[in-house]
Residue frames as a rotation matrix with the C-alpha (Angstrom) as fourth column:
UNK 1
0.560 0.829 0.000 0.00
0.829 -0.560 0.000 0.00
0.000 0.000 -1.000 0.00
UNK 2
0.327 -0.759 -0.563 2.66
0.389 -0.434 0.812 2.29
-0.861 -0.485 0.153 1.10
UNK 3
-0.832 -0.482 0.275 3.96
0.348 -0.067 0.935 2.03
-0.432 0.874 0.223 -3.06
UNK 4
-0.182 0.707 0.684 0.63
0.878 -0.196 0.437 2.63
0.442 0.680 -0.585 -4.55
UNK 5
0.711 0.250 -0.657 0.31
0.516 -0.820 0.247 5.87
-0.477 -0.515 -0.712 -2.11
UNK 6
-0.054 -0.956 0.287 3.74
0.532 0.215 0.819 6.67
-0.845 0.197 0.497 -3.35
UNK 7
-0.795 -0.129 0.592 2.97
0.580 0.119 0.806 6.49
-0.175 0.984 -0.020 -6.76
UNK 8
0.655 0.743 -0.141 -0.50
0.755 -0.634 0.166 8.66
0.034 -0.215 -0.976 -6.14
UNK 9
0.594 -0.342 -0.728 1.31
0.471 -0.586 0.660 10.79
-0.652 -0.735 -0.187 -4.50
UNK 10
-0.298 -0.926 -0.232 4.15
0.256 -0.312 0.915 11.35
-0.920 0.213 0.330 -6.91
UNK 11
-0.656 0.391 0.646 1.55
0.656 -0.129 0.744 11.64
0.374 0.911 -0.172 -10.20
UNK 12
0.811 0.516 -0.276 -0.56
0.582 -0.759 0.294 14.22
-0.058 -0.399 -0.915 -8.42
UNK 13
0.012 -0.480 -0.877 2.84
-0.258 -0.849 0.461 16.65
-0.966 0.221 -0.134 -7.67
UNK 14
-0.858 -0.511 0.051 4.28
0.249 -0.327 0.912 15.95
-0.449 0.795 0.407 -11.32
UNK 15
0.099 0.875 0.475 0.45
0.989 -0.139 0.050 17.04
0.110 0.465 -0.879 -12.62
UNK 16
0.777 -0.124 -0.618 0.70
0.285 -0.806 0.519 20.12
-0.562 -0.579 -0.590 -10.71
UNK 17
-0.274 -0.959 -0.068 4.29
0.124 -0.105 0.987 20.55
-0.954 0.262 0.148 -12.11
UNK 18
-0.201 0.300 0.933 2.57
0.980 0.047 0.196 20.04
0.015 0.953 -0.303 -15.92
UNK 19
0.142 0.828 0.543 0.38
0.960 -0.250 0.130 22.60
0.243 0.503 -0.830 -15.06
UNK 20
0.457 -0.416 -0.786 2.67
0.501 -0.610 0.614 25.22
-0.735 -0.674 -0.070 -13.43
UNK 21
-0.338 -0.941 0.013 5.07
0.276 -0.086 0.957 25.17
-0.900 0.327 0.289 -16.39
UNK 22
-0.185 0.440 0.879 2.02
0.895 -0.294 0.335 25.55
0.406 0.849 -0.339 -19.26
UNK 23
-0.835 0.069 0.547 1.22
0.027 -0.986 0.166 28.95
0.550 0.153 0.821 -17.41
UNK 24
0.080 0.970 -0.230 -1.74
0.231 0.206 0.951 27.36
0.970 -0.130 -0.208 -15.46
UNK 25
-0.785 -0.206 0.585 -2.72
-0.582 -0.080 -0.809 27.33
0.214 -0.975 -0.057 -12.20
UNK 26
-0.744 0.662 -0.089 -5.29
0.660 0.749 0.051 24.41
0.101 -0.021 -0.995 -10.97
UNK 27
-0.215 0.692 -0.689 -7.87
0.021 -0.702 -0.711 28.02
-0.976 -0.168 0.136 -9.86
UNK 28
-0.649 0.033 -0.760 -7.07
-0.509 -0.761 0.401 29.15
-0.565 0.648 0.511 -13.39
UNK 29
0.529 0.240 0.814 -7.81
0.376 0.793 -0.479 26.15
-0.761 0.560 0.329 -15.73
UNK 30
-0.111 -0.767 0.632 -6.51
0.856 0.249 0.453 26.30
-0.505 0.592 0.629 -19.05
UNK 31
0.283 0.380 -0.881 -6.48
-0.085 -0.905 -0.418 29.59
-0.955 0.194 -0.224 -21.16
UNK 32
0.587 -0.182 0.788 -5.53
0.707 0.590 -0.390 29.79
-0.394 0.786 0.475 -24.40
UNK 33
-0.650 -0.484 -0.586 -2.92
0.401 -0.873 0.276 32.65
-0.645 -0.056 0.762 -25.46
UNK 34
0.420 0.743 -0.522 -4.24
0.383 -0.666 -0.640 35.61
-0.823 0.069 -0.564 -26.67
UNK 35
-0.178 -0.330 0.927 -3.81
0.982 -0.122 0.145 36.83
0.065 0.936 0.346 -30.34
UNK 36
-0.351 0.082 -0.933 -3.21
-0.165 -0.986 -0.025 40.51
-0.922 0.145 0.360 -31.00
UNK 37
0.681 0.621 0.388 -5.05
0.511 -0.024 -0.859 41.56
-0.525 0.783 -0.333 -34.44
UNK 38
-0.329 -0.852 0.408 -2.90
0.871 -0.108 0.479 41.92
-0.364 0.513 0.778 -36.81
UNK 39
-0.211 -0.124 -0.969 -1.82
-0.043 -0.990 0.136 45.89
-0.976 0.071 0.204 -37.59
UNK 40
0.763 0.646 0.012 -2.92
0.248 -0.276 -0.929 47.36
-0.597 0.711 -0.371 -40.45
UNK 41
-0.072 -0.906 0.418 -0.26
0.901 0.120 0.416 47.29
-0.427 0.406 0.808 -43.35
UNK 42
0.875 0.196 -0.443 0.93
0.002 -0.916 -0.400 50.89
-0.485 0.349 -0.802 -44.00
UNK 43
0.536 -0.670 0.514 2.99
0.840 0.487 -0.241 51.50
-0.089 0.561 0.823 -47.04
UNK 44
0.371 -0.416 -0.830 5.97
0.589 -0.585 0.557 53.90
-0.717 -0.696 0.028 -45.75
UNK 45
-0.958 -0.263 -0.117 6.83
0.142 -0.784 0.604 55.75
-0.250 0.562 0.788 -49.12
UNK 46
-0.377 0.723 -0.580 4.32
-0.156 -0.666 -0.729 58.18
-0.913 -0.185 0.363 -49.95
UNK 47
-0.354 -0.240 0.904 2.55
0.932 -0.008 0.363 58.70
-0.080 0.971 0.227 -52.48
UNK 48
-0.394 -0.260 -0.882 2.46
0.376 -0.921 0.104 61.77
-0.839 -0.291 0.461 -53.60
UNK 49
-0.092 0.368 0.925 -0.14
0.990 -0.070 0.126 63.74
0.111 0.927 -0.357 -56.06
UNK 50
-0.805 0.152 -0.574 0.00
0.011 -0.962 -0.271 67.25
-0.594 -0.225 0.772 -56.92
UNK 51
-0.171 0.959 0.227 -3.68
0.973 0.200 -0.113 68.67
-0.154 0.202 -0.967 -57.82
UNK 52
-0.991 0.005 0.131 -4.56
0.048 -0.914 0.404 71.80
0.122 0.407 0.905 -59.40
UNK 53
-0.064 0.983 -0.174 -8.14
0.909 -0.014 -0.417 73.19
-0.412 -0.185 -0.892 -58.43
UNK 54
-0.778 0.271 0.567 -10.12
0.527 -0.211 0.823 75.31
0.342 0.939 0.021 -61.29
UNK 55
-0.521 0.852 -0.043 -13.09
-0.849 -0.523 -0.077 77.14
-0.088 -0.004 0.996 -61.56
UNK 56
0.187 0.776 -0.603 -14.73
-0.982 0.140 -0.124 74.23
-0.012 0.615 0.788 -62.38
UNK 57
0.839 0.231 -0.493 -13.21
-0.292 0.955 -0.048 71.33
0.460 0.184 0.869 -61.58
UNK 58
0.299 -0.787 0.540 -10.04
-0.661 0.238 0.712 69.63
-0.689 -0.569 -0.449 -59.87
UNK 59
0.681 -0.470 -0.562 -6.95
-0.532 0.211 -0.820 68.16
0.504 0.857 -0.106 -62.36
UNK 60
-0.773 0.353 -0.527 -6.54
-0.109 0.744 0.659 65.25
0.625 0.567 -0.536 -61.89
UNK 61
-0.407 0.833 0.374 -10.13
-0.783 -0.529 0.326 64.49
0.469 -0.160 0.868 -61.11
UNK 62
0.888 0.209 -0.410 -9.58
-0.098 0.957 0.274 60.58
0.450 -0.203 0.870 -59.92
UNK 63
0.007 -0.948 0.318 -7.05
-0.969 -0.085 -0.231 59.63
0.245 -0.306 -0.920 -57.35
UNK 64
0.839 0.161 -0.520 -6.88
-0.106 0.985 0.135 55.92
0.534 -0.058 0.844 -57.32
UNK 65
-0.060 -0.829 0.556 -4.65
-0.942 -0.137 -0.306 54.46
0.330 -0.542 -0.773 -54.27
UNK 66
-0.295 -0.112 -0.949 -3.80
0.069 0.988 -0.138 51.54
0.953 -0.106 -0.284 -52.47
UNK 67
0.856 0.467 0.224 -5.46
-0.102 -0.273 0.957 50.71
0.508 -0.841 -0.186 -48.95
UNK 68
0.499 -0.799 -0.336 -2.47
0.833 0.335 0.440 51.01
-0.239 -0.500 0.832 -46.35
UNK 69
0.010 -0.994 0.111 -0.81
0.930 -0.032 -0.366 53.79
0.368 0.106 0.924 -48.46
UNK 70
-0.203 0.025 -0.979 0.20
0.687 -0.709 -0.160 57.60
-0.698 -0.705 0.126 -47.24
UNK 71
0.399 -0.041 0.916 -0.89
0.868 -0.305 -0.392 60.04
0.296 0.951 -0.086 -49.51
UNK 72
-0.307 -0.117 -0.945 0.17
0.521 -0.851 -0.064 63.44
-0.797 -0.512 0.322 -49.80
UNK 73
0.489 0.805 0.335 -1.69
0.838 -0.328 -0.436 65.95
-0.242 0.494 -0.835 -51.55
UNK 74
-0.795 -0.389 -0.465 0.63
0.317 -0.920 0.229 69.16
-0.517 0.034 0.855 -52.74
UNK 75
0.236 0.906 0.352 -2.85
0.966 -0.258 0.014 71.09
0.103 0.337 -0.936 -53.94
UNK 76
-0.838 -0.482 -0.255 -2.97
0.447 -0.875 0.187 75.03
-0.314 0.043 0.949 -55.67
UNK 77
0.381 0.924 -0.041 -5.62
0.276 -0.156 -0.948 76.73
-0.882 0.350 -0.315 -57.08
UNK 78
0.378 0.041 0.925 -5.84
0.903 -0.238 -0.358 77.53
0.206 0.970 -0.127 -61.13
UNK 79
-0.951 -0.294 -0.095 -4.43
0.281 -0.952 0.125 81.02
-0.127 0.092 0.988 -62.17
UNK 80
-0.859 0.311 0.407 -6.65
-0.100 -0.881 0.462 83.59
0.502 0.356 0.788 -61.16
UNK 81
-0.025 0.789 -0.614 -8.50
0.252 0.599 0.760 81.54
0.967 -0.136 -0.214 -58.99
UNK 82
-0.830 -0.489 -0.269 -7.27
0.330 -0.042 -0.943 82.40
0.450 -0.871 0.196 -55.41
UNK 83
-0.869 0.387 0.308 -10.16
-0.493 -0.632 -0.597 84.67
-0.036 -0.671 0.740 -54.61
UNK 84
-0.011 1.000 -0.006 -12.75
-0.956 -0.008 0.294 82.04
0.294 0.009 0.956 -54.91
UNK 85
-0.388 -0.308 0.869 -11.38
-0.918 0.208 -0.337 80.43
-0.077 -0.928 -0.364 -51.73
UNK 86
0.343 0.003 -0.939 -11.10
-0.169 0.984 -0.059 76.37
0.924 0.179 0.338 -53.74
UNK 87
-0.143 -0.343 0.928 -10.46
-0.916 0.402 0.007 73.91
-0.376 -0.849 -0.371 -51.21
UNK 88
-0.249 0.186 -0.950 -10.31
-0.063 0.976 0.208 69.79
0.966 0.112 -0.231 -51.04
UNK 89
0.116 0.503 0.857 -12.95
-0.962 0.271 -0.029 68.26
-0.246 -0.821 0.515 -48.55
UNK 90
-0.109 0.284 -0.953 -13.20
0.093 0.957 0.274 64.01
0.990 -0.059 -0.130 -47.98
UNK 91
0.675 0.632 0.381 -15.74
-0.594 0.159 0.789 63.41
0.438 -0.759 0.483 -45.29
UNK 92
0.839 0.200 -0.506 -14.23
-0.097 0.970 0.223 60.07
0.535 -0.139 0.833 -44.76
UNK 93
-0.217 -0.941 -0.258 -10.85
0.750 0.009 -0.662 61.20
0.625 -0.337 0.704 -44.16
UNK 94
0.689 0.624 -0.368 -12.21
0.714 -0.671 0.198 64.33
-0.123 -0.400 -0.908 -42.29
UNK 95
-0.495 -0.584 -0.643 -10.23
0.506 -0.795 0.333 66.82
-0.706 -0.161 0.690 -44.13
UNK 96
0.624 0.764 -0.165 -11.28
0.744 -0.645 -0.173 70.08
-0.239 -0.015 -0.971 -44.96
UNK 97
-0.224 -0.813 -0.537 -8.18
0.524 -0.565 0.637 72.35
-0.822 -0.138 0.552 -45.93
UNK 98
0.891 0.105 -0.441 -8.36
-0.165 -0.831 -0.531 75.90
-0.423 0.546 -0.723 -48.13
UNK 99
-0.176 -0.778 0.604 -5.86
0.981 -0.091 0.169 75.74
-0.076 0.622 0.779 -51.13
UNK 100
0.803 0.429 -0.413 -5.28
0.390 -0.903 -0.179 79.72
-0.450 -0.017 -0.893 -51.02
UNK 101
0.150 -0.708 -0.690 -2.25
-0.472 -0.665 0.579 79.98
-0.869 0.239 -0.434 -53.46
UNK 102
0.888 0.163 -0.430 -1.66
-0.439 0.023 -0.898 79.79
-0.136 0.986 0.092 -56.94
UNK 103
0.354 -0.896 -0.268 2.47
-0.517 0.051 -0.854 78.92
0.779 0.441 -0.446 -56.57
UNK 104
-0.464 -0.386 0.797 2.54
-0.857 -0.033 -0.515 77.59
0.225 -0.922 -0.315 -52.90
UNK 105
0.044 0.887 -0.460 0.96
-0.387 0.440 0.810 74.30
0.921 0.142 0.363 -52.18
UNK 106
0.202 0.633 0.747 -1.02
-0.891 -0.198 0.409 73.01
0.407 -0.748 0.524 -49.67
UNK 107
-0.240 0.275 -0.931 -0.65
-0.525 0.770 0.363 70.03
0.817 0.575 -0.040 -48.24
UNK 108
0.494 0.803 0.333 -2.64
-0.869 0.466 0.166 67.25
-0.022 -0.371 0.928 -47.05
UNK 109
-0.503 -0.223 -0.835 -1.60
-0.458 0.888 0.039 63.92
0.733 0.402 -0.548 -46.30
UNK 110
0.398 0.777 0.488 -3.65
-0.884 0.467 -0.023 61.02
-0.246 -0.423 0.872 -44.45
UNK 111
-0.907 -0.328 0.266 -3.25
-0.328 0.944 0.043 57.13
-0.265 -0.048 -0.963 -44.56
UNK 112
-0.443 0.514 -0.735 -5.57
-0.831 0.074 0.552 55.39
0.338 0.855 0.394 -46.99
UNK 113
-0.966 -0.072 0.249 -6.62
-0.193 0.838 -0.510 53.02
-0.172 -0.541 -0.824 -44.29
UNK 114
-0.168 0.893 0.417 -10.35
-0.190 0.385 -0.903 53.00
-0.967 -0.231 0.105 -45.47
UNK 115
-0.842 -0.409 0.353 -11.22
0.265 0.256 0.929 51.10
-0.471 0.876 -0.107 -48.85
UNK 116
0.029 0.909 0.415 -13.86
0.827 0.211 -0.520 52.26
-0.561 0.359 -0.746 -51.28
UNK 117
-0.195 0.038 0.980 -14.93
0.829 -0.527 0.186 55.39
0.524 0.849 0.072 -53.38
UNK 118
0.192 0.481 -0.856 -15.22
0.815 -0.563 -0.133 58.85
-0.546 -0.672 -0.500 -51.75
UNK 119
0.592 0.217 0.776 -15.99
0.615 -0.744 -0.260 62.43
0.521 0.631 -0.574 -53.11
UNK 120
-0.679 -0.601 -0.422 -13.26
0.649 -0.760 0.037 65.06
-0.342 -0.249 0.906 -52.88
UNK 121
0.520 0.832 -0.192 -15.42
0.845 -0.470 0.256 68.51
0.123 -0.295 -0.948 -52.45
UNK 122
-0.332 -0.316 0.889 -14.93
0.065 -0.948 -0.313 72.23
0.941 -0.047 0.335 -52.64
UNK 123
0.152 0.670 -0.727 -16.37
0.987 -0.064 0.147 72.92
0.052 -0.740 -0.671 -48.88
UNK 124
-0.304 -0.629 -0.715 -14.62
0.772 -0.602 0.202 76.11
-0.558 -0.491 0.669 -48.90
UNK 125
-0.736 0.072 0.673 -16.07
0.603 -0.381 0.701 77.69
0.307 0.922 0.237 -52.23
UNK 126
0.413 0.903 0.121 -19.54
0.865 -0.430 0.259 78.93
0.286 -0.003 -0.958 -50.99
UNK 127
0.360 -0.387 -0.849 -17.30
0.908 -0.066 0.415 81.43
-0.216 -0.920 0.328 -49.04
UNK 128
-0.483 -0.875 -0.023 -15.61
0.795 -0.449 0.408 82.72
-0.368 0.179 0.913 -51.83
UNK 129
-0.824 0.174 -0.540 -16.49
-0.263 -0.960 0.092 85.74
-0.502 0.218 0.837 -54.15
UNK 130
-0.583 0.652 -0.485 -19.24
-0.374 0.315 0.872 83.37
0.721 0.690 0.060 -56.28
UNK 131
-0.514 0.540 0.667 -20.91
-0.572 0.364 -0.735 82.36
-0.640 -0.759 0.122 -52.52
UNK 132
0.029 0.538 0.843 -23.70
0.187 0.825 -0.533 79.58
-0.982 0.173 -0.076 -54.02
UNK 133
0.674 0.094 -0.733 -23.40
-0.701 -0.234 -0.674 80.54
-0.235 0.968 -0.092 -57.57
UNK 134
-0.307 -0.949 0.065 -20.02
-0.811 0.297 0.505 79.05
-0.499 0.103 -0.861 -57.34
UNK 135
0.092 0.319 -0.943 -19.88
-0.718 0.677 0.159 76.12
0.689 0.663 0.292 -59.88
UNK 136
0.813 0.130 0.568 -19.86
-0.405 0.826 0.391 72.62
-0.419 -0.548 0.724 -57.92
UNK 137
0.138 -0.984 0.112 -16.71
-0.990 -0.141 -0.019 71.39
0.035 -0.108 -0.994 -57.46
UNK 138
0.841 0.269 0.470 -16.28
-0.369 0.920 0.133 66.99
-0.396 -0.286 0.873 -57.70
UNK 139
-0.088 -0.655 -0.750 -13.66
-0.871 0.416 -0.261 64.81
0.483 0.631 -0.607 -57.77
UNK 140
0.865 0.409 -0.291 -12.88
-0.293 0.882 0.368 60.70
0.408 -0.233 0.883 -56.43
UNK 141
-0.194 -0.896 0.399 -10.65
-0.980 0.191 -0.048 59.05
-0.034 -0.400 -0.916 -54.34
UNK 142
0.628 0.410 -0.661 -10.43
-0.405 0.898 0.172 55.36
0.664 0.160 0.730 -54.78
UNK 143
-0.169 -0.977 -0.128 -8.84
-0.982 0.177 -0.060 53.42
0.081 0.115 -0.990 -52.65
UNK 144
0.250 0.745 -0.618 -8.54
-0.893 0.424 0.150 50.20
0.374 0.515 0.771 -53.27
């Protein structure tokens, strides 16, 4: 009897011992490790578009990107345009920035971290010297 206690005895500590060394504790029970969520892949050279805003329209009128990358916007307004305070709105990205020079550019940059179509916007026009007359301003960001 004396051996079979023993032998109890000595599989009961080396259990314990199992369950010390996985990270358990008999209170705990098992856990599984936790997974972080894998970061969002951001691509570390810019890109980099310069944009010319018109009376009438924004040049180029489609930015097409990749999700992940940085953009940077260098944005002017058309000759002769300055006083009819052009800007570049994207809801999605919440930016909103006045382009208020013809030779100086603005810029904007953001991480393309959401994927779909969204509408670059004059917000800034109604302001200027054409106040709601102003022509409607539209352009697209893809990203993709």
């Amino acid at each position: 009897m004396r051996i079979d206690a023993r032998l109890s005895a000595f599989v009961i500590i080396l259990s314990f011992v199992v369950l010390l060394a996985s990270g358990c504790t008999p209170q705990q029970g098992y856990a599984p490790p936790q997974q972080q969520p894998a970061a969002p892949v951001v691509n570390e050279t810019p890109k980099e578009i310069r944009m010319a805003i018109h009376h009438t329209g924004y040049d180029p009128s489609l930015i097409t990107v990749n999700k992940g990358d940085k953009i940077r916007i260098f944005a002017v307004t058309g000759p002769g345009t300055v006083a009819h305070n052009h800007g570049i709105s994207i809801d999605a990205y919440g930016i909103n920035s006045p382009v208020t020079s013809e030779t100086t550019p603005v810029l904007i940059e953001f991480v393309a971290d959401k994927t779909g179509k969204f509408t670059i916007y004059c917000g800034s026009c109604k302001t200027g010297i054409y106040g709601a007359a102003h022509p409607d301003i539209r352009g697209t960001l893809e990203v993709k």
